[in-house]
Every structure is written in C-alpha cells, then in structure tokens.
C-alpha positions, 0 to 999 in steps of 0.5 A: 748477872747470873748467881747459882744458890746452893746450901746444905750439901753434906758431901762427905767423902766424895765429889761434887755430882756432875750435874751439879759442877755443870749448874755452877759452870754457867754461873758469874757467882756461887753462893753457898749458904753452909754445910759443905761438910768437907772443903774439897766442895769449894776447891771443885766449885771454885774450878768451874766457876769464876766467883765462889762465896760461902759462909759456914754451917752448924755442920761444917767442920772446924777447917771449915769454920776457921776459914769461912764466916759465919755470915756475909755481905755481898755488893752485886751488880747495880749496888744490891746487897745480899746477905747471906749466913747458914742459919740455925735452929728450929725450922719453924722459927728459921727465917726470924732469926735470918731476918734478925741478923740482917735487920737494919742493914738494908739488904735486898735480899737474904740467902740461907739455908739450915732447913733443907727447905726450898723457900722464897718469901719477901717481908718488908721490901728484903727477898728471904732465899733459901735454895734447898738442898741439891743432894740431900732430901732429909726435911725436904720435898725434893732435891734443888738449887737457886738461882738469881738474875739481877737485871733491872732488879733481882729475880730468884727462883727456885729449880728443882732436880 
C-alpha cells in the first residue's frame, strides 16, 4: 500500500499544481494533515486518487472545519493505526502536543503538519510524520510531501521537490 502525505497547502484562489495532481494520482491513500484553505483542493485530489483523508487546520475556513475533523484514526493495511490531526501552536513544542493527543491509543504512526517542517522521528515505538509543506516554503527549507509504504511494516520517507 502506498499513501501520499501532504499538509499545509494554503491554496487560495486557484489550483492543485500539476505536479502535485500527478503525486497523488499514484497513490492508494492521500492523507492531508490541515490547511487546505479552500475545499476545491479535496474536490481535485479526490479526482485523482481513489481514497482521500483530511483533517482540518487553524487555517482552514469555516466550510471546511464543518466538514472535516479536526483529528482521525485510520486502519491501514495489516491493521496499522495512523493518526493523523493539523497541529497547533509554537513549533518548538509541536510534536508534544501531537504525541499527547494520540497517547495511549496505540498508533504506530502519527501524521501532522502546522510547522511547514519536513519531520520523521519515532518516540516510543509511535513514527511521528510530518510531510512539510508542497507549496508553500514560509518556516521551511524547501517544498515536500511524504510518502509511506506499508509492507511488511511501514516505511515513510520524505521527498523533496
């Protein structure tokens, strides 16, 4: 199984980049972590891909927050469990508040986004995942997405564009 990571894409007035249509086109699962800003983003994710998740971010708009959560639980292939939320706050205390929201509930893995900030770091046994941001670079060093394969475990990497 093969799962796209994306968050933070801050697209206002205007498309999904082609490349990024493209990313998502040859994925089973999109997961993006929050602040999609406009819901066309889904509407057009959802058109190449055949399974999309999102959560909602502090950014997104109230059409959004109405309709997505703000945090979700996803059973992956092999029974893995990913949560995923947006996140908030301080970037320096960022992955303590993710990895409180999720304690106890025995995720493998946690996706979020909020910092812009290409993350992978695993604390006790969870994988902490944050894809960065694929179009825009405020707070980051560059542009990127995740992705994740889950075989005979999970392997998640991030890819710079």
């Amino acid at each position: 199984m093969k799962i796209v990571v994306i968050a933070d894409t801050h697209i206002t007035g205007g498309i999904v980049p082609p490349y990024l249509l493209r990313i998502a086109g040859q994925a089973d699962m999109l997961i993006h972590a929050g602040d999609l800003v406009q819901m066309g983003v889904l509407k057009e994710l959802k058109a190449v891909c055949p399974d999309v998740r999102a959560v909602c971010g502090n950014m997104d708009r109230e059409d959004i927050s109405a309709k997505l959560p703000p945090k979700l639980v996803i059973e992956a292939q092999g029974g893995i469990k990913i949560g995923v939320m947006h996140g908030w706050g301080a970037p320096a205390g960022l992955l303590d508040i993710v990895e409180s929201e999720f304690r106890g509930k025995g995720m493998q893995m946690v996706i979020y986004g909020h910092s812009h900030f290409p993350s992978r770091t695993e604390r006790n046994g969870t994988i902490y995942f944050n894809p960065g941001s694929p179009t825009d670079k405020i707070y980051a060093p560059y542009n990127s997405y995740g992705v994740i394969e889950i075989k005979n475990g999970i392997e998640a990497r991030i890819v710079r564009i």
